[in-house]
C-alpha positions as CSV (number, residue, x, y, z in Angstrom):
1,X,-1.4,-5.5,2.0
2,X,2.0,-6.1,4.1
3,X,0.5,-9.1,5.8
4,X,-1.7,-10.2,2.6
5,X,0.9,-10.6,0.6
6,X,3.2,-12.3,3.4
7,X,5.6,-10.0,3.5
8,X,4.9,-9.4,7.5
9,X,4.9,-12.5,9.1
10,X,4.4,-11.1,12.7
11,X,1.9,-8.9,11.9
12,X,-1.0,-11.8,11.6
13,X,0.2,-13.0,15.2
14,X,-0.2,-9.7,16.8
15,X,-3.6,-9.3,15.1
16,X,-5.1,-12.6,16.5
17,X,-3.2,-11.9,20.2
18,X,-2.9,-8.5,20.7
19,X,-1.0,-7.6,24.0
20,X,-3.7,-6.4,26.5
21,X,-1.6,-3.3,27.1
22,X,-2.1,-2.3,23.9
23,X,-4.6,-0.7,21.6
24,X,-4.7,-1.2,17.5
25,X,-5.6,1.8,15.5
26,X,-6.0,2.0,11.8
27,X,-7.1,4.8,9.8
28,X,-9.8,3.7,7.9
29,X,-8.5,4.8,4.7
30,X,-6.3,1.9,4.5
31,X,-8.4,0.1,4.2
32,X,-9.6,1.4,0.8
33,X,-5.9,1.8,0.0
34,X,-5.6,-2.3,0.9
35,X,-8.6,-2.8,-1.3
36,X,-7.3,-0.6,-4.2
37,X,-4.1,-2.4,-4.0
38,X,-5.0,-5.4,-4.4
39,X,-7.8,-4.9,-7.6
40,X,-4.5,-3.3,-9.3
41,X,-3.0,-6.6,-8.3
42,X,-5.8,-8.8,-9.6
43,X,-6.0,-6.7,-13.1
44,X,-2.4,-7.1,-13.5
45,X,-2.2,-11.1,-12.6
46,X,-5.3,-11.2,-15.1
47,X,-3.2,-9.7,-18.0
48,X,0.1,-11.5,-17.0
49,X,-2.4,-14.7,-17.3
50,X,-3.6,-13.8,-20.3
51,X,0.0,-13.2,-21.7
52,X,1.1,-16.5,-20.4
53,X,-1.8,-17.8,-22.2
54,X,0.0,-16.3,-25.8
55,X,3.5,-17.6,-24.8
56,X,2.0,-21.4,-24.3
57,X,0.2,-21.5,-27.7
58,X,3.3,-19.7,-29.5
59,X,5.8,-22.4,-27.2
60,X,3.5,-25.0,-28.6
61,X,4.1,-23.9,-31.9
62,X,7.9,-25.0,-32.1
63,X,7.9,-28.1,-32.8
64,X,12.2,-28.0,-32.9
65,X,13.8,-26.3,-30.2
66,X,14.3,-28.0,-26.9
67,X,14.2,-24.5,-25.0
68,X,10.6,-24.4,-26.2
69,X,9.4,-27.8,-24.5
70,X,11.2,-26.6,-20.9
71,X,9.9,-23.2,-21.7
72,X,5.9,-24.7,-22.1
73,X,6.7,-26.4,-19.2
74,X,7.2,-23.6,-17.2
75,X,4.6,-21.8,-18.4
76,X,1.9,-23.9,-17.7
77,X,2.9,-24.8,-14.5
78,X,2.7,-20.3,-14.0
79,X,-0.6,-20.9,-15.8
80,X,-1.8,-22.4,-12.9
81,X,-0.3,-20.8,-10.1
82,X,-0.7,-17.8,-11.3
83,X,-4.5,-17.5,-10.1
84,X,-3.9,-19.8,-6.8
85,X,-1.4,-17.3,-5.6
86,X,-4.0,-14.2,-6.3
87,X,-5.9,-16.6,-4.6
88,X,-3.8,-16.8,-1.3
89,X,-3.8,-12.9,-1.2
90,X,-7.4,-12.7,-1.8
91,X,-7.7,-15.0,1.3
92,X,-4.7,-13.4,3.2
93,X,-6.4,-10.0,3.0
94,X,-9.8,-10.8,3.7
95,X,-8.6,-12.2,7.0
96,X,-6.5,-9.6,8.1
97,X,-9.8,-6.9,7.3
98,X,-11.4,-9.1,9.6
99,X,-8.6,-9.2,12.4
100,X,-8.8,-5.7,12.3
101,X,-12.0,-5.1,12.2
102,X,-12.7,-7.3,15.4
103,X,-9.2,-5.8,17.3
104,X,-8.1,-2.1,16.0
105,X,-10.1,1.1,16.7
106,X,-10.7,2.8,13.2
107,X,-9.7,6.0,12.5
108,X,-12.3,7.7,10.5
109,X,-11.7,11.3,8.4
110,X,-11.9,14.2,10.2
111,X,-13.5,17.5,8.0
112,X,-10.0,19.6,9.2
113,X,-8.0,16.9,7.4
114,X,-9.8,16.6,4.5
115,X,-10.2,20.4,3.9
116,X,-5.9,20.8,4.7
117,X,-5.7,17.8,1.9
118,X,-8.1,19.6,-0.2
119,X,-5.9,22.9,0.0
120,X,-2.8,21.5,-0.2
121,X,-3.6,19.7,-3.5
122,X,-5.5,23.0,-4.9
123,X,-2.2,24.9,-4.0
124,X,-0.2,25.5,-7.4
125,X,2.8,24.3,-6.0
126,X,1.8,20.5,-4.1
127,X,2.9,21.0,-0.6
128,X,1.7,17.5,0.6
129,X,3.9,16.2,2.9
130,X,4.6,12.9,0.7
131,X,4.9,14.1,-2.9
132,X,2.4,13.0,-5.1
133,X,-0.1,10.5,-2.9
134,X,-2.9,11.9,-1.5
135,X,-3.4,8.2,-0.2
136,X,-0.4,7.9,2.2
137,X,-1.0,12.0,3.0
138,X,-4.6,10.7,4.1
139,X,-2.9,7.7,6.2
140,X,-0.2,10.3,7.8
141,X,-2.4,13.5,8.5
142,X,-5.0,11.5,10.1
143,X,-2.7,9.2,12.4
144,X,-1.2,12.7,13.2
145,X,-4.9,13.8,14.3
146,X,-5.7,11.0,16.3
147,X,-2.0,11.4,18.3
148,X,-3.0,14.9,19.0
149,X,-6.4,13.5,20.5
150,X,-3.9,11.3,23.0
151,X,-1.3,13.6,23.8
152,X,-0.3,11.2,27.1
153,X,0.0,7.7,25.6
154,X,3.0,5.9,24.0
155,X,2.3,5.9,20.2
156,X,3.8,3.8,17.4
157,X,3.4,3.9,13.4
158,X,4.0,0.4,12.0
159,X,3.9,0.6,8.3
160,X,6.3,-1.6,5.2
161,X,5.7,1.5,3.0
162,X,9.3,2.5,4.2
163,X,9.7,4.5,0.1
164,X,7.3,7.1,1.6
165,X,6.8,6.4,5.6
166,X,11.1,6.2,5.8
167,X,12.1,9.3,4.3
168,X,13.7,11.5,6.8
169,X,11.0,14.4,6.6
170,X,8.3,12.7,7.5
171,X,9.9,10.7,10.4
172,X,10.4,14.1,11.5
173,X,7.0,15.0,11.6
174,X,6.1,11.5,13.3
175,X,8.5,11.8,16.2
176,X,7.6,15.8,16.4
177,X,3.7,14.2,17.4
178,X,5.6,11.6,19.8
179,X,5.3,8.8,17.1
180,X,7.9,6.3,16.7
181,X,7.8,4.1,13.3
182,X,8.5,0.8,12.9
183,X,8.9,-0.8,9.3
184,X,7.7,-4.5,10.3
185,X,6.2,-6.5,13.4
186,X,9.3,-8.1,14.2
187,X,11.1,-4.8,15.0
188,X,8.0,-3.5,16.9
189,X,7.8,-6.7,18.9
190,X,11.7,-6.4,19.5
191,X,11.2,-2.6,20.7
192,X,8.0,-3.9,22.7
193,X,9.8,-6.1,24.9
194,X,12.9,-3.8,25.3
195,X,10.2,-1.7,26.7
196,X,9.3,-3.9,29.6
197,X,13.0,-4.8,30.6
């Protein structure tokens, strides 16, 4: 959803070009978490159109105040771009399912992980290691599985989810597996080429 909704610039490059020294893998729960995403996007651009919809005809009703013409104004112009930018994202994150689909290695569940999700969550007191979402707990314990299963390459995390993927436990647990993480493409890209100096 980084790249869908243009907050990761860099990201789209690297998909199209990837470097041939390295290898793309996603776990393919983000991709449901992507999807997810963005219908809890689309429902709430739906209602914000609908509410725009309200303020027009109750903007239109003031017939006095010059705040209301500048205000309809506004609005209508929202009315309309509204949808065009749920549009773009729509668009945005089709393509990037495809990029990844044609250049990253998936990640599928393993039955350990889902049975250590399982008993976590059954456990009175939640031991997940991200506190209440079993979504980014999916993401983490299986790109901690598939690090395992290459003990002897170089492995980086790139995720903008830095409220969950940032906090100082979990980067822990990353770098413990040999993981470094990287909150955007540029500062991968940056590290990348430090690399090869």
């Amino acid at each position: 959803m980084t790249v869908a909704k243009g907050r990761d610039l860099d990201a789209e490059k690297l998909l199209r070009n990837p470097p041939s020294l390295i290898r793309i893998a996603i776990p393919a729960i983000c991709y449901v978490e992507a999807i997810n995403t963005y219908r809890i996007d689309k429902q709430n651009k739906l209602k914000f159109q609908a509410e725009i919809e309200k303020q027009i005809n109750e903007a239109m009703r003031d017939k006095t105040s010059v705040h209301a013409k500048s205000f309809l104004i506004s609005l209508e112009k929202a009315y309309i771009e509204n949808p065009l930018l749920l549009n773009d994202v729509q668009n945005r994150l089709s393509s990037t399912i495809d990029l990844l689909l044609e250049n990253a290695e998936t990640i599928n569940f393993q039955n350990h992980i889902i049975q250590q999700i399982c008993s976590q969550v059954f456990l009175e007191t939640e031991t997940l290691l991200i506190k209440n979402d079993l979504m980014d707990n999916l993401i983490l314990q299986s790109i901690l599985d598939h690090a395992t299963q290459h003990p002897n390459e170089r492995k980086v995390f790139i995720s903008g989810n830095t409220k969950d993927f940032g906090k100082q436990n979990v980067q822990q647990i990353l770098n413990s597996a040999g993981i470094q993480y990287f909150s955007n493409t540029k500062n991968l890209l940056g590290w990348l080429e430090s690399q090869s100096s």
